[in-house]
N, C-alpha and C positions, 0 to 999 in steps of 0.2 A: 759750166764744165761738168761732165757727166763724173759719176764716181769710176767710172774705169781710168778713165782721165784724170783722175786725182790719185790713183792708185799709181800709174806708170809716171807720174809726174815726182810723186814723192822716192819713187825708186833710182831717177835722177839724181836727184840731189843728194839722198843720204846714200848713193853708191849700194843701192841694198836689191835683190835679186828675190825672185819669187819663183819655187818648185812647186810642184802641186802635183798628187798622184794622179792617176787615170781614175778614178773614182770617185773626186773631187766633183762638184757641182758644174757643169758643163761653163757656166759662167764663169768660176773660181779658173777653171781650165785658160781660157782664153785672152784673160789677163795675167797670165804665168808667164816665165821669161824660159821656164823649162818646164815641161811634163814628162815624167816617166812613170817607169813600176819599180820597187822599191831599190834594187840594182842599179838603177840608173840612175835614179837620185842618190845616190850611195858615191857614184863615179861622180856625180857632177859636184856635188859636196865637197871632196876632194879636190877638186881643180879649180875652183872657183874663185877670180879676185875680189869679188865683192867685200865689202865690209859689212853688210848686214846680209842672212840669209833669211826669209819668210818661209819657214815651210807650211805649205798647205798639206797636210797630210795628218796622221794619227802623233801620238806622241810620243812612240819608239821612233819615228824617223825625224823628229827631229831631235832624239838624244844622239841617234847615230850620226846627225850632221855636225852636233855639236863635240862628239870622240873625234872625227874625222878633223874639223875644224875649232881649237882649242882658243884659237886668238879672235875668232869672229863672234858675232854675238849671232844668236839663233834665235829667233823668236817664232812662236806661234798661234794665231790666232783667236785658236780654241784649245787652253790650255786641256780643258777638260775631256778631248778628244781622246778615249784609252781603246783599247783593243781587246776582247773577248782572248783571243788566243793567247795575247803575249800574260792577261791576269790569271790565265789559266795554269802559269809556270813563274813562283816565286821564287826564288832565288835561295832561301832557306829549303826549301823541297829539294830543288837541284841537289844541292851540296847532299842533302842526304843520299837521294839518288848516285850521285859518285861514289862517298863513301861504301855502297852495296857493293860496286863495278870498278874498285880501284883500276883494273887493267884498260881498263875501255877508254877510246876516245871519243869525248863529246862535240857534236858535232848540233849546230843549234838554228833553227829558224829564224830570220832574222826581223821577223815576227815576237822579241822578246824585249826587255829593260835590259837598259846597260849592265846593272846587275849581274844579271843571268849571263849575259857575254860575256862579261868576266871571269866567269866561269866556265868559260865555253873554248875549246881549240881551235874551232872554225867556224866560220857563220853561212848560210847560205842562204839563196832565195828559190823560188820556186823557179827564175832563170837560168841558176847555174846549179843547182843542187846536183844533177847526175851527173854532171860532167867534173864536180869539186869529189864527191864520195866513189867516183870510181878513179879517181887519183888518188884515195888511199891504197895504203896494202892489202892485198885481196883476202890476208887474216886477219885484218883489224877488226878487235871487237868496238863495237859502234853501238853511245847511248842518242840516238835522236829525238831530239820535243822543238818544239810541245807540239806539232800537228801529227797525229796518226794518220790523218789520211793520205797526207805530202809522203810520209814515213812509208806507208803500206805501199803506194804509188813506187819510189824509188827500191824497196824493197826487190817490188815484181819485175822492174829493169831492168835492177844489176845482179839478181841473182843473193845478195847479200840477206842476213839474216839481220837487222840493227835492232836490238831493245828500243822499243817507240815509246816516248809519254803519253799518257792519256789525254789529250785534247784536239781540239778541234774549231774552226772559224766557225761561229753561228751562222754567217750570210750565206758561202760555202757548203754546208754541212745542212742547212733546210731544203733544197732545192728538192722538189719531187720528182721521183723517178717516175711517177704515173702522169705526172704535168708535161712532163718530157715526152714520155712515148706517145702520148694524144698529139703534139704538135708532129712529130714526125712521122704521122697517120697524115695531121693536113697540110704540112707541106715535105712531101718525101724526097724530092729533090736538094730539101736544106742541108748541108754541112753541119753535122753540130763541133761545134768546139767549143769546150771547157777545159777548166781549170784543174789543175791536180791537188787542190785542195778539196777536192769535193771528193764524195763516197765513191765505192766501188763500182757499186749497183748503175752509177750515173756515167763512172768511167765507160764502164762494159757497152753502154750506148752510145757513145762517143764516134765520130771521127778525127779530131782531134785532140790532143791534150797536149798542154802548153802552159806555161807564164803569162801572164798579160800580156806583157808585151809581145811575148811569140807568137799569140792567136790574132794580136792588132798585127803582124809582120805576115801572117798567113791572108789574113783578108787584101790587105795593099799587095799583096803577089799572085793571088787566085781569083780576085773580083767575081767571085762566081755571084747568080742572083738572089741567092736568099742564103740565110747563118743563121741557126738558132745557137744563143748566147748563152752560156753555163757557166758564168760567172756576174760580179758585182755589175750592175750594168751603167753603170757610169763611163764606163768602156766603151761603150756604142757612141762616146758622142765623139771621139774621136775618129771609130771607126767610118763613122756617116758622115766624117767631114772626110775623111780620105776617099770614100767610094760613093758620094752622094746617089747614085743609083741603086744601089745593093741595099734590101730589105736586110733588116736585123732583127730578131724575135727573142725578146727577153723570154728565159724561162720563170714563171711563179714559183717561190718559196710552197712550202707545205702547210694547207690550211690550217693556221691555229685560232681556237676557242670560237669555230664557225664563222672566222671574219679573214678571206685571200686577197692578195693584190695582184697586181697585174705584171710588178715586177721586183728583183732580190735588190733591195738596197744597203750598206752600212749606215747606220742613224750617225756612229760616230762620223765617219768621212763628213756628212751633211752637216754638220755642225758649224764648218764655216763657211763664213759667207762673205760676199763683197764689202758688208758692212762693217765686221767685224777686222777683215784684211785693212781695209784699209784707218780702221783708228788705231790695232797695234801697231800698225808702219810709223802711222804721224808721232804716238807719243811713246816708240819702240817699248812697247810695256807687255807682258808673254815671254818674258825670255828664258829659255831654255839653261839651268847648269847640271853639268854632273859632277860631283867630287872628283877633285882628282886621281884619288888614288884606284878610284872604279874606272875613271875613264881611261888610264894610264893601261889597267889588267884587258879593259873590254877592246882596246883601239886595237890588242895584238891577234885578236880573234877576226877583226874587220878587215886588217891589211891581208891575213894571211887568207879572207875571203877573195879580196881585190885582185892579189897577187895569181891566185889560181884560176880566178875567171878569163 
């Protein structure tokens, strides 16, 4: 029995379901019972009758499976799996930040700790972010974190002014502008699509910009022949199974300490693996909790994401 085979075999028995981001190891990917971008794993969390959930992803998403889902148990693989952005925004800082801005509403990446959503009015992802902040009131003062570049990005869309926190995705935020304009010297016919967690400088080059999932929803609608890639590219493995013809051109991070690669990875996403999925499953050990009483404040910020998407 191969270990994939031991993975969907134990997900029988123990009634238990496996999400996994688009960033996830192409492997990790294909023994999933769902893959999304963080929105959709958000929706499928929500609806789901499984009695165990595995998320393959960072470890804000599966606190956010576990607010959605209070009676199920949540486990993940790679407990240690954290996120550059969401440690970028403690939850002590917030609060301060509020206090400055009593009038403002906070409005928060969903890119953060249960914590921090609890703190938070509304949650949003880089899939519904512009279409949740221009349903607010067009005088709402607006504190947004932790990404300034998602911030800046929606900024420049809606016209709105929001107080942005200081941070930024590492993976997102290394991509080089000069790595970028040398590929679309030699292949000028590519589409670039990226992400809007990325800089300005990378926007500005852009033909699209999108969510994960928007940009994987652009390629299965346009099949053009070649896409250079401006986000995490663990995203290609989905997109080259939906257009196995269509070239994909990851862009390079920005050379650090004279040592480049060939493509932008998260270390965290990497972190789990087939082998590690499948012995938390067998001896359900990773399990996710949040106190109640954070999960109780944070769940009001996620419904009221859900409800607006």
């Amino acid at each position: 029995m191969t270990i994939q085979e031991e993975i969907r075999q134990l997900c029988r028995q123990k009634n238990a379901v496996i999400m996994a981001h688009y960033y996830q190891r192409g492997e990790v990917q294909d023994v999933a019972d769902f893959i999304g971008d963080s929105l959709a794993l958000a929706q499928q969390a929500a609806k789901t009758k499984a009695d165990i959930i595995v998320m393959c992803g960072v470890h804000f998403m599966a606190e956010t499976a576990k607010c959605l889902c209070p009676d199920k148990k949540v486990l993940i693989p790679a407990p240690e799996a954290g996120c550059s952005l969401a440690d970028s925004c403690q939850a002590a800082d917030l609060r301060k930040w509020k206090e400055q801005h009593p009038d403002y509403t906070v409005v928060s990446y969903v890119n953060t700790s249960a914590e921090v959503k609890a703190l938070t009015d509304v949650v949003v992802t880089s899939s519904n972010a512009l279409k949740i902040v221009n349903q607010l009131p067009k005088d709402a003062k607006i504190l947004f974190g932790p990404d300034q570049n998602l911030g800046n990005y929606i900024n420049s869309m809606t016209g709105r002014q929001m107080e942005l926190w200081n941070g930024s995705c590492h993976v997102h935020a290394r991509f080089s502008a000069e790595a970028l304009m040398r590929l679309k010297q030699e292949h000028p016919n590519a589409k670039v699509l990226t992400h809007p967690e990325c800089k300005q400088v990378i926007i500005n080059l852009s033909d699209v910009v999108g969510s994960t999932q928007a940009l994987l929803n652009y390629v299965r609608e346009h099949k053009d022949s070649e896409y250079i890639i401006v986000t995490e590219w663990g995203v290609i493995h989905e997109m080259q199974k939906s257009c196995p013809d269509v070239r994909f051109i990851p862009v390079p991070p920005e050379v650090t300490e004279g040592v480049g690669c060939s493509c932008n990875e998260c270390e965290y996403m990497r972190m789990i693996t087939l082998e590690k999925l499948r012995d938390t499953l067998h001896d359900e050990t990773n399990t996710v909790e949040v106190p109640l009483d954070i999960a109780e404040q944070a769940i009001r910020s996620i419904r009221r994401m859900l409800e607006m998407s």
